[in-house]
N, C-alpha and C positions, 0 to 999 in steps of 0.2 A: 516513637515514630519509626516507620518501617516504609522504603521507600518515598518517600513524603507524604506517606500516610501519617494519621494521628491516630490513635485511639483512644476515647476519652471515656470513662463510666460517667455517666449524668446520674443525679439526685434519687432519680425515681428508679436506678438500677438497668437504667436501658444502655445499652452501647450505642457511640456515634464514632462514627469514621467520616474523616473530613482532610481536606487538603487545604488548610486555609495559608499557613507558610505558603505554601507553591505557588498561590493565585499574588500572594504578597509579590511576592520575587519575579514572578510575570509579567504583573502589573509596572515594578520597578523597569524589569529587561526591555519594554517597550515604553518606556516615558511613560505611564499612564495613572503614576500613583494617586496625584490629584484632582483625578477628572470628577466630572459630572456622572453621577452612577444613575444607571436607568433602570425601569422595572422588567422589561421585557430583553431574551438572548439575541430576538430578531425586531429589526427594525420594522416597525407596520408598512404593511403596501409597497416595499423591497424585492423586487423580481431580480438574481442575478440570471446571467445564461453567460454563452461567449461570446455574446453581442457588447460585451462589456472590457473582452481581455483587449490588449494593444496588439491593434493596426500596422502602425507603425514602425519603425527601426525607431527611433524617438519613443517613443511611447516605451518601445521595451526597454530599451538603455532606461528611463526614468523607472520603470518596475524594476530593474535589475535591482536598483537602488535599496528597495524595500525588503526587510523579513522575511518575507509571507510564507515560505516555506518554514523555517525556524519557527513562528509562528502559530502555524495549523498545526506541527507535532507538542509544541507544547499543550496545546489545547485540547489534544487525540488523548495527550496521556492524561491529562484534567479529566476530559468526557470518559477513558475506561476507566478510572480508578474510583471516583467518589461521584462525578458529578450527572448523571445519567440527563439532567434537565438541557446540557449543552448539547446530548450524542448528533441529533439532527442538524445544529447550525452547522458543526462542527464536519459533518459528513458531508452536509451541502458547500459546506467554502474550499473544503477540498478536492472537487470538483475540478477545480481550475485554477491548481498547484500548478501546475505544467504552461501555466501563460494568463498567471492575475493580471486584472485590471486595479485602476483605481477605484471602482464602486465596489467591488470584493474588497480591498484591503479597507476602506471604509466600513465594509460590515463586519471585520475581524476585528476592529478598532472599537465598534458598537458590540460586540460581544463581549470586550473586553471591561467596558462599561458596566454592562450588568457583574460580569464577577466582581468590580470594585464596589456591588453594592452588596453582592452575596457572597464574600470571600469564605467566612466561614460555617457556609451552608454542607450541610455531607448527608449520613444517610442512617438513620437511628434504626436499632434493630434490638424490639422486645418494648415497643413502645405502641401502644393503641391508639390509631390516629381516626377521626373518621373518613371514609372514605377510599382507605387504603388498607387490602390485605391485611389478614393477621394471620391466616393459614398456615401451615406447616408449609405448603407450597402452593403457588397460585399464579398463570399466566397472563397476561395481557397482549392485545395486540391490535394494529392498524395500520392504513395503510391512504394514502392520495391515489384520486385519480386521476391518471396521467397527466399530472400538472409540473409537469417537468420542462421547462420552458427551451429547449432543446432539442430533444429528442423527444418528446410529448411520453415519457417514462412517469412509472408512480414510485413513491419512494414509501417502503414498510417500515415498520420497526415492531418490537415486542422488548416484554420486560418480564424478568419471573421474580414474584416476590417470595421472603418467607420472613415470619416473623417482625412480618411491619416495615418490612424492607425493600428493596432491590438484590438480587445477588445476580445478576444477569442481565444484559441489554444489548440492542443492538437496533442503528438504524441506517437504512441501504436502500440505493435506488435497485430497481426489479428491472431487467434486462427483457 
C-alpha cells in the first residue's frame, strides 16, 4: 500500500490498483458504514445549482454544522487516485464548497452510498476488457451542453487509457 493505494497481482497476471481501505475508513468518518448501497454515484433527475446553498443566517449556522468540506477532499483524493468513475460528481459537488446546502450534502451522502457498494472497485491494467482500450495509449473525451444549471456552462472531461486502463482523467466545467 502506498499512499492508500493497494496494489494487487490478480490471477490472470493483470495489476489492479484500488483504494478500497480508504473508502472503508470514509465511510466509517461520516456514519455511513451501514447504509443502503446504491448503484448509481449520482442520484437520477438531481439538479444541484445555488438555488439550493443557505439563504439564511440559520440555514448557514445549520451547514456550519456539517463536513462538507472535509468531505469533498476526501472524495477529490478517491476520484484522483483510483476512482476515475466519481471524477464528475466529485467536481460538481464542489462547486459549492464555499456555501453548501442541504440537497448537496445529501448528494455527498448519495455518493457515498455507491462507494459502500463499490469499495473495492480500482482500475486493472494488462487486462482485456471489452469495450475498453487496450492500446499502448488511447484518448477519450466529452463534454455537456451548457447544462450547468447556473451559469448555463458545459462541463468536459477526458480520460487516456493504456494497457486496459485509466492513467489520466479529468473533469471541469468550461468557462
Amino acid at each position: 500500500t502506498y499512499l492508500g493505494i493497494a496494489m494487487t497481482r490478480l490471477d490472470d497476471g493483470s495489476l489492479q490498483l484500488s483504494q478500497g481501505q480508504y473508502c472503508r475508513d470514509l465511510l466509517a468518518r461520516y456514519n455511513m458504514t451501514g447504509c443502503k448501497p446504491v448503484n448509481t454515484p449520482w442520484q437520477p433527475g438531481v439538479r444541484l445549482g445555488k438555488e439550493q446553498s443557505p439563504k439564511t443566517e440559520e440555514e448557514r449556522l445549520d451547514m456550519a454544522k456539517v463536513p462538507y468540506l472535509a468531505a469533498i477532499g476526501s472524495l477529490l483524493w478517491l476520484a484522483g487516485g483510483t476512482r476515475p468513475d466519481i471524477s464528475y460528481c466529485v467536481s460538481h459537488l464542489a462547486r459549492y464548497s464555499s456555501n453548501p446546502g442541504r440537497a448537496h450534502w445529501k448528494q455527498v451522502r448519495y455518493l457515498m452510498r455507491y462507494l459502500a457498494g463499490t469499495q473495492d472497485l480500482g482500475i486493472i491494467y494488462g487486462r482485456k476488457v471489452e469495450g475498453i482500450p487496450f492500446n499502448p495509449l488511447c484518448a477519450a473525451s466529452d463534454a455537456s451542453w451548457a447544462d450547468g444549471a447556473d451559469q448555463r456552462s458545459s462541463c468536459s472531461g477526458w480520460i487516456l487509457f493504456s494497457a486496459g486502463g485509466p492513467i489520466s482523467w479529468s473533469s471541469t466545467r468550461m468557462k
